[in-house]
mmCIF file as gemmi writes it, N, C-alpha and C atoms, coordinates in Angstrom:
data_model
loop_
_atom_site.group_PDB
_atom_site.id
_atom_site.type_symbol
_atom_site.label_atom_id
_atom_site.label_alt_id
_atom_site.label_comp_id
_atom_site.label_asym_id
_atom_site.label_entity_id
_atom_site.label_seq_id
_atom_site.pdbx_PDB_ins_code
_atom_site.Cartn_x
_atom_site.Cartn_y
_atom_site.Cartn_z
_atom_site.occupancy
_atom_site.B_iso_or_equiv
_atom_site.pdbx_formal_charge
_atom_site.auth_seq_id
_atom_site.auth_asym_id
_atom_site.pdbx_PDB_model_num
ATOM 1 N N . UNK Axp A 1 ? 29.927 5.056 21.269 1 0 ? 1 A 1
ATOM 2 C CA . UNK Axp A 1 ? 31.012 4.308 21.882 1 0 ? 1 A 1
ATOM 3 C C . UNK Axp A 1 ? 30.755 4.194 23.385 1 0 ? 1 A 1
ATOM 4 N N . UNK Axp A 2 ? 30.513 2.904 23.769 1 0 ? 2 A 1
ATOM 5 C CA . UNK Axp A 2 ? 30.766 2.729 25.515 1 0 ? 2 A 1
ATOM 6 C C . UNK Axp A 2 ? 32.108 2.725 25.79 1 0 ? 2 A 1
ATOM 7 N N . UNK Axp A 3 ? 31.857 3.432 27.301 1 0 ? 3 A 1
ATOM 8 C CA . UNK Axp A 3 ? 33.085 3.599 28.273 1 0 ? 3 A 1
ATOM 9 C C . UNK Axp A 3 ? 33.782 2.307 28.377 1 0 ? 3 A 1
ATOM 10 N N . UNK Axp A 4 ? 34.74 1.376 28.215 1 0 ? 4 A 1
ATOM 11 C CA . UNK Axp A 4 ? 35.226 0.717 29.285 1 0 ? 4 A 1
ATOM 12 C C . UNK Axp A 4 ? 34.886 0.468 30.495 1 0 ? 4 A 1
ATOM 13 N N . UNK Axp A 5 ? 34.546 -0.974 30.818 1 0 ? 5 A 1
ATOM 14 C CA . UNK Axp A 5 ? 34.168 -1.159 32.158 1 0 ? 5 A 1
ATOM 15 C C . UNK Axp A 5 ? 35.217 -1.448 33.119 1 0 ? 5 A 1
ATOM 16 N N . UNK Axp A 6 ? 35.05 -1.045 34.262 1 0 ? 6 A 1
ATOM 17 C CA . UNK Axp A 6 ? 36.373 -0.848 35.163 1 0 ? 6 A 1
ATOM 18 C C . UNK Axp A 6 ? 36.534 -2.429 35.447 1 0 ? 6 A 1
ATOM 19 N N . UNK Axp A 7 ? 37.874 -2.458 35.764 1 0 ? 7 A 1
ATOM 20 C CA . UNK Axp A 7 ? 38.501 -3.86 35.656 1 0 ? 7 A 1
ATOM 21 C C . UNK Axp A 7 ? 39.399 -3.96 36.961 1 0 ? 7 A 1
ATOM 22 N N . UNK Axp A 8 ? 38.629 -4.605 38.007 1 0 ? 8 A 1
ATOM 23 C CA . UNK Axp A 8 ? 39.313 -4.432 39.467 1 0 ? 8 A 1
ATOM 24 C C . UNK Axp A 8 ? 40.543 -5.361 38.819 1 0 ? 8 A 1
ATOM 25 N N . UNK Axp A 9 ? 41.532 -5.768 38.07 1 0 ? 9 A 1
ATOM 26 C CA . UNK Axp A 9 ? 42.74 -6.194 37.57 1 0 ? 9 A 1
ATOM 27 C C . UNK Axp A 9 ? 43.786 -4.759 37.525 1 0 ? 9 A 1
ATOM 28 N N . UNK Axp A 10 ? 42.841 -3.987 37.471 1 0 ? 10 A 1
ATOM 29 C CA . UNK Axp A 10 ? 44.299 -2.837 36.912 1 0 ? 10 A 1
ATOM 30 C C . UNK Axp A 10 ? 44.357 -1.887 38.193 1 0 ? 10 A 1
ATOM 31 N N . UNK Axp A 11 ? 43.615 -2.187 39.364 1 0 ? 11 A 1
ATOM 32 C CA . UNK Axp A 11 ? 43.892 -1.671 40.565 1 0 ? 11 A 1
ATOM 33 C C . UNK Axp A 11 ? 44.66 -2.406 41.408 1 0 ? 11 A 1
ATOM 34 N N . UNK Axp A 12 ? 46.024 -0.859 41.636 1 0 ? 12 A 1
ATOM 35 C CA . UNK Axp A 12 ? 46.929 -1.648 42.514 1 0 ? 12 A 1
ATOM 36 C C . UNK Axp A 12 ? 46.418 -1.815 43.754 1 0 ? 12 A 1
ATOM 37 N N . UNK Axp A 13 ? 47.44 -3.356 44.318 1 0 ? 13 A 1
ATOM 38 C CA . UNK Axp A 13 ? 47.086 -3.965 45.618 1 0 ? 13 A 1
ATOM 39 C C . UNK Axp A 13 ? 48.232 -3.052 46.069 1 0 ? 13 A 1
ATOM 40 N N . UNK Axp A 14 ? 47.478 -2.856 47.339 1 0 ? 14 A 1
ATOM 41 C CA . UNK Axp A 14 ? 48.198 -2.341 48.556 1 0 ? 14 A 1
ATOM 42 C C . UNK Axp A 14 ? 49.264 -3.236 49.152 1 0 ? 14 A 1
ATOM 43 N N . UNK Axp A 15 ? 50.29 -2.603 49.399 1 0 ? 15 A 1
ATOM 44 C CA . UNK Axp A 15 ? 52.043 -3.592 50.102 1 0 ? 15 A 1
ATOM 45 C C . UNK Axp A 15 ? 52.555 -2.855 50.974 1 0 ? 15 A 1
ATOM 46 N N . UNK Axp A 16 ? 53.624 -3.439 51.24 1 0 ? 16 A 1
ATOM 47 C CA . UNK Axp A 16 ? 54.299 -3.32 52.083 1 0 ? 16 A 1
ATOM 48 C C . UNK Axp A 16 ? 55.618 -3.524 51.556 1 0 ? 16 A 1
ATOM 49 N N . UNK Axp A 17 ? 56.9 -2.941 51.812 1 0 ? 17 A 1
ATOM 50 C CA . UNK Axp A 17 ? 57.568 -2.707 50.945 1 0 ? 17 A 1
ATOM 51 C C . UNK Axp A 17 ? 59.044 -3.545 52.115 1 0 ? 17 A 1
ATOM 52 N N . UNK Axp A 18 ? 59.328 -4.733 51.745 1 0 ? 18 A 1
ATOM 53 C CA . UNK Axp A 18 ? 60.14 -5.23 53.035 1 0 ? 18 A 1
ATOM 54 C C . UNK Axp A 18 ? 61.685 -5.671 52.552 1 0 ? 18 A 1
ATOM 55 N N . UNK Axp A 19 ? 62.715 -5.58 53.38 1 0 ? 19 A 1
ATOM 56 C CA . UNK Axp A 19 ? 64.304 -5.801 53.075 1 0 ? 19 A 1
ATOM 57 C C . UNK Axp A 19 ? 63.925 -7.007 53.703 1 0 ? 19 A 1
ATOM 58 N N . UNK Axp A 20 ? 64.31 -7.869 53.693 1 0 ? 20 A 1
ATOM 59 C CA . UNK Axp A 20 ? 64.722 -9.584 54.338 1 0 ? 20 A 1
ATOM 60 C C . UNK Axp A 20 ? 66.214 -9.33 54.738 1 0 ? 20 A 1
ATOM 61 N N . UNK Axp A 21 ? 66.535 -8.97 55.678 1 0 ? 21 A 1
ATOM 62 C CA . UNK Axp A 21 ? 67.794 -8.399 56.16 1 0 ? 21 A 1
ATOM 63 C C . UNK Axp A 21 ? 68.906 -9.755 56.078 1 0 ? 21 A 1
ATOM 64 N N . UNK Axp A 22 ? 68.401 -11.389 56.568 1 0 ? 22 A 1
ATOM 65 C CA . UNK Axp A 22 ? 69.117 -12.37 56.625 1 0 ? 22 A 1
ATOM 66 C C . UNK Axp A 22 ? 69.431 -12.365 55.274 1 0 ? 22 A 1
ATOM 67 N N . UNK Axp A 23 ? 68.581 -12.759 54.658 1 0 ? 23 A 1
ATOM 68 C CA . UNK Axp A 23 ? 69.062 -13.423 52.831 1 0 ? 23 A 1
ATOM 69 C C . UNK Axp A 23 ? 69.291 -12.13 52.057 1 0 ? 23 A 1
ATOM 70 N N . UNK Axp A 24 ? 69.218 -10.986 52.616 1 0 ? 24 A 1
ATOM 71 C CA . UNK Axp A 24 ? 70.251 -9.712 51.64 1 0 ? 24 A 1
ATOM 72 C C . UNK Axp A 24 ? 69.126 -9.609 50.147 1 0 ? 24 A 1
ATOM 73 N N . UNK Axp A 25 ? 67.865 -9.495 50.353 1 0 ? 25 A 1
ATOM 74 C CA . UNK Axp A 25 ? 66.882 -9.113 49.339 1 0 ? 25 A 1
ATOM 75 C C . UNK Axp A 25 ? 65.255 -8.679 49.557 1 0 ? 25 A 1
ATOM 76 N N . UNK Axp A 26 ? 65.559 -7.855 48.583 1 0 ? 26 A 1
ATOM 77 C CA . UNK Axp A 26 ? 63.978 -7.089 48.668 1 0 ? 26 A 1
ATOM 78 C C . UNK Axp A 26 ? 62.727 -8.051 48.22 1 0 ? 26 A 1
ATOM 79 N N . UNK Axp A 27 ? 61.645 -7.637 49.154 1 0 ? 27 A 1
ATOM 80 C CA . UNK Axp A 27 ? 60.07 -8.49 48.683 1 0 ? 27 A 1
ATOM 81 C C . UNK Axp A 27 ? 59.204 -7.371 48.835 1 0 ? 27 A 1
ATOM 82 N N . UNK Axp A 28 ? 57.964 -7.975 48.612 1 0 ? 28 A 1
ATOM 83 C CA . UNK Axp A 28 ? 56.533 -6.986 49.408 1 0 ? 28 A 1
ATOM 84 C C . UNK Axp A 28 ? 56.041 -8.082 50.147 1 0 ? 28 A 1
ATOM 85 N N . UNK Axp A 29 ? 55.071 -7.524 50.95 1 0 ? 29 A 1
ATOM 86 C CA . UNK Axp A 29 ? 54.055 -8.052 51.582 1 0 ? 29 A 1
ATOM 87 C C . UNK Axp A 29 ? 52.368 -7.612 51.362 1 0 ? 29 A 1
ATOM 88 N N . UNK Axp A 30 ? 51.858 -8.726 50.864 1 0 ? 30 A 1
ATOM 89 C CA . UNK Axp A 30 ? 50.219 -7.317 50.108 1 0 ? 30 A 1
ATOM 90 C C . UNK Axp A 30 ? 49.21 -8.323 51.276 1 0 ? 30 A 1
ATOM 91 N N . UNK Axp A 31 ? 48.665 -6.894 51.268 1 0 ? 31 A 1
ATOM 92 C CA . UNK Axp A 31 ? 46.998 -6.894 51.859 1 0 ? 31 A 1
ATOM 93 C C . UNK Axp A 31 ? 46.482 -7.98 51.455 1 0 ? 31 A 1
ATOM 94 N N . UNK Axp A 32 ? 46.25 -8.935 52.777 1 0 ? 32 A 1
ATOM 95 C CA . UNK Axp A 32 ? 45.279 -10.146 52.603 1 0 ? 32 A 1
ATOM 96 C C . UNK Axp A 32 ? 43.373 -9.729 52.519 1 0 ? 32 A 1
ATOM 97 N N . UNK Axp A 33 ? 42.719 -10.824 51.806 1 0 ? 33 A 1
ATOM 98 C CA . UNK Axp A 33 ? 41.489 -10.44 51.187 1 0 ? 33 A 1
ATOM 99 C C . UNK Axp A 33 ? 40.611 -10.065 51.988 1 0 ? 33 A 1
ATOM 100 N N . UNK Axp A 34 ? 41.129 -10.332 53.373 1 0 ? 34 A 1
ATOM 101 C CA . UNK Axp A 34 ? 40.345 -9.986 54.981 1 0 ? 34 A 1
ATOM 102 C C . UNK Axp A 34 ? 40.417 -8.694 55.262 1 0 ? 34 A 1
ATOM 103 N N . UNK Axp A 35 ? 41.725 -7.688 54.64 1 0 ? 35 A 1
ATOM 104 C CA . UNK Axp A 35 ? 42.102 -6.459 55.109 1 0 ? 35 A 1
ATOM 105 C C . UNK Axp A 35 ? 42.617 -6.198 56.402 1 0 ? 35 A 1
ATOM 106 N N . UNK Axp A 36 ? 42.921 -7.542 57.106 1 0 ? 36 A 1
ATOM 107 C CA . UNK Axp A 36 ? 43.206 -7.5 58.156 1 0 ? 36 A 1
ATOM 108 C C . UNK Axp A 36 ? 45.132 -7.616 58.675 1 0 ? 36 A 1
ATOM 109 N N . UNK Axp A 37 ? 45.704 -8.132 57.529 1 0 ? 37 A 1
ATOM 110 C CA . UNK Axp A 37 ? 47.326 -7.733 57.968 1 0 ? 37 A 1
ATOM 111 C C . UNK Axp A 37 ? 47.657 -7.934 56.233 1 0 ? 37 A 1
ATOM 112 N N . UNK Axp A 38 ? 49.397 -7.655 56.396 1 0 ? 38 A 1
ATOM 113 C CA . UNK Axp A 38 ? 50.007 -7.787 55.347 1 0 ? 38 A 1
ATOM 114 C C . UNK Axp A 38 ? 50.688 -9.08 54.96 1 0 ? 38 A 1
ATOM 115 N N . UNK Axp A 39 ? 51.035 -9.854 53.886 1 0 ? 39 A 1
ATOM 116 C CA . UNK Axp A 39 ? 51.29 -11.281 54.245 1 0 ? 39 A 1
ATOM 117 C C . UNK Axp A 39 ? 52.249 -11.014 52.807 1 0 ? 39 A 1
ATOM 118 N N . UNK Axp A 40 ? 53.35 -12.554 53.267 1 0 ? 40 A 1
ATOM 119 C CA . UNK Axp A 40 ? 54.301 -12.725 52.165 1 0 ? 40 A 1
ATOM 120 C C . UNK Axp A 40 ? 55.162 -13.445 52.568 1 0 ? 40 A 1
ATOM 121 N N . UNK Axp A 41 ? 56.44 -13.992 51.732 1 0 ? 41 A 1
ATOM 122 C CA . UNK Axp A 41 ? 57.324 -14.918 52.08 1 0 ? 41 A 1
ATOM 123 C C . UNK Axp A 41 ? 58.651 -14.282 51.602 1 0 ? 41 A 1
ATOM 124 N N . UNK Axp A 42 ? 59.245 -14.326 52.439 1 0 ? 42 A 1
ATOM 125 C CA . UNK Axp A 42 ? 60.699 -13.986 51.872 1 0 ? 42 A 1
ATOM 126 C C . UNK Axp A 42 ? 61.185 -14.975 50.746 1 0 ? 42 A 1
ATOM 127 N N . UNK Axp A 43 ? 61.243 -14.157 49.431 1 0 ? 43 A 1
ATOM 128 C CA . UNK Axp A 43 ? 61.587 -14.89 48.089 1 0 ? 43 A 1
ATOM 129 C C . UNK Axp A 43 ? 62.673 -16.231 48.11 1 0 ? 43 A 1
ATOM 130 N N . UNK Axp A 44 ? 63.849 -15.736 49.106 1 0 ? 44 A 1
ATOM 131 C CA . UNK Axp A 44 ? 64.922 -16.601 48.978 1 0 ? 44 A 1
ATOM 132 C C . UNK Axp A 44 ? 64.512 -17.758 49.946 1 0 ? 44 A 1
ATOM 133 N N . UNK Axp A 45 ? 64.235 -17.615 51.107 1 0 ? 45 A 1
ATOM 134 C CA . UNK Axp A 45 ? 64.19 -18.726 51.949 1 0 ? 45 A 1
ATOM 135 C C . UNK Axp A 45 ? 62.71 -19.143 52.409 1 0 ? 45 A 1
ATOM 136 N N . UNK Axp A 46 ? 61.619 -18.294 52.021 1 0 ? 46 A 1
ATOM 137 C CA . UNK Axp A 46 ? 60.472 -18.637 52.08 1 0 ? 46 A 1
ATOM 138 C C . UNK Axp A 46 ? 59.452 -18.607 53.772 1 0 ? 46 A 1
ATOM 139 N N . UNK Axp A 47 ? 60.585 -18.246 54.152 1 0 ? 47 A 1
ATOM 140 C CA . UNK Axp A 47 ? 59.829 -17.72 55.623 1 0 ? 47 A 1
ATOM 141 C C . UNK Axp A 47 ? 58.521 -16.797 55.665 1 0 ? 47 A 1
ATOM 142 N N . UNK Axp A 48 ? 57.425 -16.745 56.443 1 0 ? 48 A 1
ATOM 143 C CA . UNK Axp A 48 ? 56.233 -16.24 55.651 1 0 ? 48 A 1
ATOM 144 C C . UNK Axp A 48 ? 56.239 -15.185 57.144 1 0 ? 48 A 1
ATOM 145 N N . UNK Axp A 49 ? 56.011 -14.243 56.422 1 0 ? 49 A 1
ATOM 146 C CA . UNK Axp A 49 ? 55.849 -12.783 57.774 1 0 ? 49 A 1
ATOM 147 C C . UNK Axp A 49 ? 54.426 -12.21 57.242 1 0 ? 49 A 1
ATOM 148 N N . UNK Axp A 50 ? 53.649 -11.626 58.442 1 0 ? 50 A 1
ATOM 149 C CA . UNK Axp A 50 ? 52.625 -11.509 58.336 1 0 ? 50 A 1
ATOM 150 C C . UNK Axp A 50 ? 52.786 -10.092 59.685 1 0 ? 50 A 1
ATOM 151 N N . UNK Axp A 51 ? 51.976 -9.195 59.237 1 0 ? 51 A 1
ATOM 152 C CA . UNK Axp A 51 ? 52.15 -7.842 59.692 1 0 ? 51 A 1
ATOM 153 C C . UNK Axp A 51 ? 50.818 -7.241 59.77 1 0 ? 51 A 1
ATOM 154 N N . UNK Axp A 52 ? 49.949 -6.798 61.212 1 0 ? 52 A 1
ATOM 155 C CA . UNK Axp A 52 ? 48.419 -6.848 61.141 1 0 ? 52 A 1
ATOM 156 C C . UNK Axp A 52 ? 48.663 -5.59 60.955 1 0 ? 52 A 1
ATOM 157 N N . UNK Axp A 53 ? 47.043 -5.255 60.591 1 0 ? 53 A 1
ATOM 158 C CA . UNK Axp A 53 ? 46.64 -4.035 60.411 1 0 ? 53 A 1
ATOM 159 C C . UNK Axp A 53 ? 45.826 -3.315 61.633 1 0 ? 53 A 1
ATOM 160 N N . UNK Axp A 54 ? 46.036 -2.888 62.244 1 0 ? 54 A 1
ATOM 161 C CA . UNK Axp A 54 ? 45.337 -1.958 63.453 1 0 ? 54 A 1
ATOM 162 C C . UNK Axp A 54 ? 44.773 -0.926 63.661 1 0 ? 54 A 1
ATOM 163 N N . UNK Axp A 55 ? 44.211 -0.326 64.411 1 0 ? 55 A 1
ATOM 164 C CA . UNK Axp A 55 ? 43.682 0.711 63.936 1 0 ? 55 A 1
ATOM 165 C C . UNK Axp A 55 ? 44.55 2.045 64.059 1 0 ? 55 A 1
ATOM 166 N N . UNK Axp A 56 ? 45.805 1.565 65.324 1 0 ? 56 A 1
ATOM 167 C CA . UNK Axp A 56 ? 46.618 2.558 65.384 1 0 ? 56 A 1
ATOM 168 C C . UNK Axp A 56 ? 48.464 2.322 64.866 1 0 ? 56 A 1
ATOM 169 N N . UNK Axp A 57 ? 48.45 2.111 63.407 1 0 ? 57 A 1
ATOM 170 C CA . UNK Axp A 57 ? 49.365 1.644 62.728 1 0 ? 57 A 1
ATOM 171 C C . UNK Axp A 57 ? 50.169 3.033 62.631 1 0 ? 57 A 1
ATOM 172 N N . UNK Axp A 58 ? 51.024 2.378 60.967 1 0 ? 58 A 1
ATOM 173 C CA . UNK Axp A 58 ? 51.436 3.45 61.127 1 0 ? 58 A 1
ATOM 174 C C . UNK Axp A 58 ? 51.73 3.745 59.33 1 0 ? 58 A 1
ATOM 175 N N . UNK Axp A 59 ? 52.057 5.109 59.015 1 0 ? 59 A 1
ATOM 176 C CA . UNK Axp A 59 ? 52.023 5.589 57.903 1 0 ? 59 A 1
ATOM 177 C C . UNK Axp A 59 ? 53.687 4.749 57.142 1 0 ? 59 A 1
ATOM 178 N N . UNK Axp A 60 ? 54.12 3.979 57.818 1 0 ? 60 A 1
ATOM 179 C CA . UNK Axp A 60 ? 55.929 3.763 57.405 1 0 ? 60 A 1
ATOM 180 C C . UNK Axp A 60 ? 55.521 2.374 56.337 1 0 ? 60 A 1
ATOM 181 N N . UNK Axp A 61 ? 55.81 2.537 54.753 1 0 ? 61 A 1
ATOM 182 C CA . UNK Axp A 61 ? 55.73 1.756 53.709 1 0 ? 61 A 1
ATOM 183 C C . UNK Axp A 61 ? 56.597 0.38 53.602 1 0 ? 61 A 1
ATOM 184 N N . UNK Axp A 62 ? 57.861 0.851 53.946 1 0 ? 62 A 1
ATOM 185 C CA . UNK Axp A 62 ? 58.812 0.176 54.399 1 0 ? 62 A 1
ATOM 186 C C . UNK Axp A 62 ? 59.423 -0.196 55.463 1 0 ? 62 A 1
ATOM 187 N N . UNK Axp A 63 ? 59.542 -1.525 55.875 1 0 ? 63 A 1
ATOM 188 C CA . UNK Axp A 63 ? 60.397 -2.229 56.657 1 0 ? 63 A 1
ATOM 189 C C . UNK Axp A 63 ? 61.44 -3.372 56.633 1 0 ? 63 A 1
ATOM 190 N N . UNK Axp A 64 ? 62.486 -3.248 57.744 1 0 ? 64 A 1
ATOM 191 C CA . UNK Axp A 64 ? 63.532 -4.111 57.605 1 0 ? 64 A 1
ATOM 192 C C . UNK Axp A 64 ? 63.375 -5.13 58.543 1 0 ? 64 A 1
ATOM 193 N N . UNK Axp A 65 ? 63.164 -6.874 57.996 1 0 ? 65 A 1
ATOM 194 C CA . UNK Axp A 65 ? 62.389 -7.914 58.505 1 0 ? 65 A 1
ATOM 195 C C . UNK Axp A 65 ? 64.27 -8.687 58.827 1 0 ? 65 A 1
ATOM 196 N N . UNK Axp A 66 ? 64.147 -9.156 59.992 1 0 ? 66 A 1
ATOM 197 C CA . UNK Axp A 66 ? 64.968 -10.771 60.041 1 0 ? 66 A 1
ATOM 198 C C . UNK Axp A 66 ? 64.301 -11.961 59.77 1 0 ? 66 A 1
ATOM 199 N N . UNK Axp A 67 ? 64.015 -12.115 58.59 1 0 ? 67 A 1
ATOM 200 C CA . UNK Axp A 67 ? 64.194 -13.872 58.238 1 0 ? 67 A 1
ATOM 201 C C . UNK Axp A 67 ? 64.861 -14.824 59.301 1 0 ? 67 A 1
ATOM 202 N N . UNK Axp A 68 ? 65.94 -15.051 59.669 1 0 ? 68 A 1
ATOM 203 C CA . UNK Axp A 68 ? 66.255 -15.652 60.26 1 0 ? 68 A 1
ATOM 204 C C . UNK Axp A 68 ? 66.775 -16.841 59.497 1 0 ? 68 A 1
ATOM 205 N N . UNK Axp A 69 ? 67.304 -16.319 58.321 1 0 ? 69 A 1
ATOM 206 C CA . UNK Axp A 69 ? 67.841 -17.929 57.357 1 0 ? 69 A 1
ATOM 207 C C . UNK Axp A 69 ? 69.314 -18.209 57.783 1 0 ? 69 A 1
């Protein structure tokens, strides 16, 4: 019997875990293919926030974004 070959599909993407404080709902924001920030749109109104990655970031998963809807 062969192993299963690993299936970069079942590895989670890295996020960001964000409140949209205007439109009153939760999103993520995931790691763009550059590795260079976090990207996403607020579900309800579609505003797109983008959050870099630096070298002196920080360990906090979650944040609370103004949309501005």
């Amino acid at each position: 019997m062969t192993p299963p070959s690993p299936n970069p599909t079942n590895v989670p993407r890295p996020f960001l875990g964000v409140n949209f404080a205007a439109c009153r709902v939760y999103g993520r924001l995931y790691k763009n293919r550059e590795g260079t920030a976090y990207v996403g749109r607020c579900p309800r109104c579609g505003k797109l926030v983008q959050v870099p990655i630096g070298a002196h970031g920080t360990a906090q998963r979650f944040f609370i974004v103004d949309c501005g809807s």
